[in-house]
C-alpha positions as CSV (number, residue, x, y, z in Angstrom):
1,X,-14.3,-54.4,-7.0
2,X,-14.9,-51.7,-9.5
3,X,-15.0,-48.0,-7.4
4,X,-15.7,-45.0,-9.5
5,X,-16.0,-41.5,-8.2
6,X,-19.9,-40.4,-7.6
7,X,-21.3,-37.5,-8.9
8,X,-21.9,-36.3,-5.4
9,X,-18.2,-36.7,-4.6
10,X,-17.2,-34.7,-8.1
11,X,-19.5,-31.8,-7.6
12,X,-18.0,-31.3,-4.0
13,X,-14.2,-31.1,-5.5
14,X,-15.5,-28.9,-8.4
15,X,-17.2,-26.8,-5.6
16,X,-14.1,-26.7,-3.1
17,X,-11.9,-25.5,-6.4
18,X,-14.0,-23.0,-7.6
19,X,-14.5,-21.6,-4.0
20,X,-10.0,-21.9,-3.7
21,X,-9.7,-20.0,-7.3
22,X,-12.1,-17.7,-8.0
23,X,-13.5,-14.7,-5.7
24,X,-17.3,-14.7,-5.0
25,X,-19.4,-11.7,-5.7
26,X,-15.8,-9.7,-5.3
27,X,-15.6,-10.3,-1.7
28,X,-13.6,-13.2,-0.9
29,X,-10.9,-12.5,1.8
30,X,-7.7,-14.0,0.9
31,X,-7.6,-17.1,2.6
32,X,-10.8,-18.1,0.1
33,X,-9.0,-16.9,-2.6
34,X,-5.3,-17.6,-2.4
35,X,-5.2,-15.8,-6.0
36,X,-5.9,-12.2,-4.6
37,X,-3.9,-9.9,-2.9
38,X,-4.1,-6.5,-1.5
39,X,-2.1,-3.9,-3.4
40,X,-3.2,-1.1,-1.8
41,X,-5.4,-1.0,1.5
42,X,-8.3,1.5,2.0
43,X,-7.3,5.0,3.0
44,X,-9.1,7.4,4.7
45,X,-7.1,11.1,4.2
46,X,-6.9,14.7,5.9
47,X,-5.5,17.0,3.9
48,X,-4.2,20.5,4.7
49,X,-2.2,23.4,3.8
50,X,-1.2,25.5,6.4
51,X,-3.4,24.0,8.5
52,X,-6.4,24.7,7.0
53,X,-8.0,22.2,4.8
54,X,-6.9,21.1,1.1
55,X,-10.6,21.7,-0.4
56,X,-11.0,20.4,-3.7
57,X,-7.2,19.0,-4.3
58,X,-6.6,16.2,-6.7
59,X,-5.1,12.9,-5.3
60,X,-3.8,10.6,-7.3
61,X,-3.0,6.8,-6.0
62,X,-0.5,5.0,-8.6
63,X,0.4,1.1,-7.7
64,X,2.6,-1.2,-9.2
65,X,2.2,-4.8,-8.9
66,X,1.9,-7.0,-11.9
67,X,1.0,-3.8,-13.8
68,X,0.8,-0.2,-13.3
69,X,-2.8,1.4,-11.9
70,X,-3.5,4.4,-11.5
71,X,-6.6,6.3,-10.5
72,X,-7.7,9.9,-8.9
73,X,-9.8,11.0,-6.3
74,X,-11.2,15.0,-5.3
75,X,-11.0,16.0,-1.2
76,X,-13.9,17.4,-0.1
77,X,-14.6,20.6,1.6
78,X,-13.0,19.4,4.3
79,X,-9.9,18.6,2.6
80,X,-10.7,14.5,3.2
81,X,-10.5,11.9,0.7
82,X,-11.0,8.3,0.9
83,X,-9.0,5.4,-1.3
84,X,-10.7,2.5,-1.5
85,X,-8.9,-0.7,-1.2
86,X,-7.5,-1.9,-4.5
87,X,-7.4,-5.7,-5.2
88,X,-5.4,-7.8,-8.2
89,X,-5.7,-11.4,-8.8
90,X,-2.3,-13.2,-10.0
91,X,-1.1,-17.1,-9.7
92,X,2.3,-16.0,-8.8
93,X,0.8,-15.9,-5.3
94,X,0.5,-19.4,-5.1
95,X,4.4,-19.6,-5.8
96,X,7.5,-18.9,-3.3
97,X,8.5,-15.8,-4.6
98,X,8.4,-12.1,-2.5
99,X,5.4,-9.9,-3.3
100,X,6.4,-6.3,-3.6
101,X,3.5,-3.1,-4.7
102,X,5.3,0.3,-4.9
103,X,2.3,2.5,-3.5
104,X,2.9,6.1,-4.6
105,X,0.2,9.0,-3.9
106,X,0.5,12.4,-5.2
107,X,-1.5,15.8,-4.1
108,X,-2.0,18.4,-6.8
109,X,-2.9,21.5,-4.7
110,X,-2.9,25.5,-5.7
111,X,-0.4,25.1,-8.7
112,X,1.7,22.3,-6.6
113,X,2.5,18.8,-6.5
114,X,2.9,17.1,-3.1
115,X,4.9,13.5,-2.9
116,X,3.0,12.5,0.5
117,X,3.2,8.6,0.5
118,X,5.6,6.6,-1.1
119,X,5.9,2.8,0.1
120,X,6.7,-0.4,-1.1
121,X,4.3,-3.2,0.4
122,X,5.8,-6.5,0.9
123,X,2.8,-9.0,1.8
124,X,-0.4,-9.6,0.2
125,X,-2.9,-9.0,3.4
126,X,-5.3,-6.1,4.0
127,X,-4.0,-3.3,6.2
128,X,-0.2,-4.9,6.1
129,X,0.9,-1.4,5.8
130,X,0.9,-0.1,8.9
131,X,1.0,-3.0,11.4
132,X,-2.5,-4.3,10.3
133,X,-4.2,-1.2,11.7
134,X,-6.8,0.5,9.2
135,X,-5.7,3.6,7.9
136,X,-6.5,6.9,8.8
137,X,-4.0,9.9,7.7
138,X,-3.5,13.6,8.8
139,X,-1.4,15.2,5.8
140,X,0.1,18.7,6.1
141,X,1.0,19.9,2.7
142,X,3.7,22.0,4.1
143,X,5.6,19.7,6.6
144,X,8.9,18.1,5.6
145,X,9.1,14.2,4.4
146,X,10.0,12.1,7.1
147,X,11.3,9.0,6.7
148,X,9.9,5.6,8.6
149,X,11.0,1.8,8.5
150,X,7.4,-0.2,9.1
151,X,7.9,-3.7,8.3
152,X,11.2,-3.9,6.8
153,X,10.4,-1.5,4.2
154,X,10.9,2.5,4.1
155,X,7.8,4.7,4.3
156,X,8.4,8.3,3.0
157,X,5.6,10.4,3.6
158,X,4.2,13.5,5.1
159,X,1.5,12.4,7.2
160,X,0.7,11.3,10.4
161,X,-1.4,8.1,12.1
162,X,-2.6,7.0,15.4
């Protein structure tokens, strides 16, 4: 008995593989796409100096993964900013070897450079950074770094979460 493979049964495996390996309209989560990770989740970010709000400072978000990015954002009048999340596709993910993306963010503010978040993130899923919760920031130009162990990996920063 001669069985070949339908063209109903070939369209469904060329279907699940494109839906495993490629993202749709930019939006596939992770578990669709086992390709894409999360290098840097969104962040939403108060800025102030002396307590009184960072208006108009330049932020710049710099992430190493595979390769360096690096991009810059302007707080508002308020001194907030928000860092959307930043995605990168790679097929080491589908091999056993430890994901690392050194997250650095840097305020330039009245003739100054800030150092407020500097973090290496060690899995791949949205929000890993800080226990899964989505971020929201309080950063006080002029407070001391403090140091933090979240998830076996040091956070040095000068802001604050709930």
């Amino acid at each position: 008995m001669n069985m070949k493979p339908t063209k109903h049964l070939l369209k469904n495996k060329l279907f699940f593989a494109l839906l495993l390996f490629f993202p749709i309209l930019g939006y596939a989560m992770t578990f669709l796409n086992p390709l894409k990770a999360c290098t840097f989740s969104e962040m939403n970010i108060q800025i102030t100096l002396d307590g009184e709000p960072a208006k108009g400072a330049e932020v710049i978000r710099l992430v190493k993964w595979k390769k360096e990015k690096i991009d810059n954002f302007t707080a508002d009048e308020e001194g907030r900013v928000e860092l959307p999340a930043m995605f990168e596709s790679s097929t080491t993910n589908l091999l056993p070897m430890e994901f690392v993306a050194t997250q650095l963010i840097t305020v330039k503010y009245k003739g100054k450079e800030y150092e407020i978040w500097n973090y290496a993130k060690r899995k791949p899923e949205k929000n890993f950074e800080l226990e899964g919760k989505p971020f929201s920031l309080k950063c006080e130009l002029s407070k001391e770094d403090e140091l933090h162990e979240v998830f076996s990996s040091l956070l040095v920063t000068q802001c604050t979460w709930e």
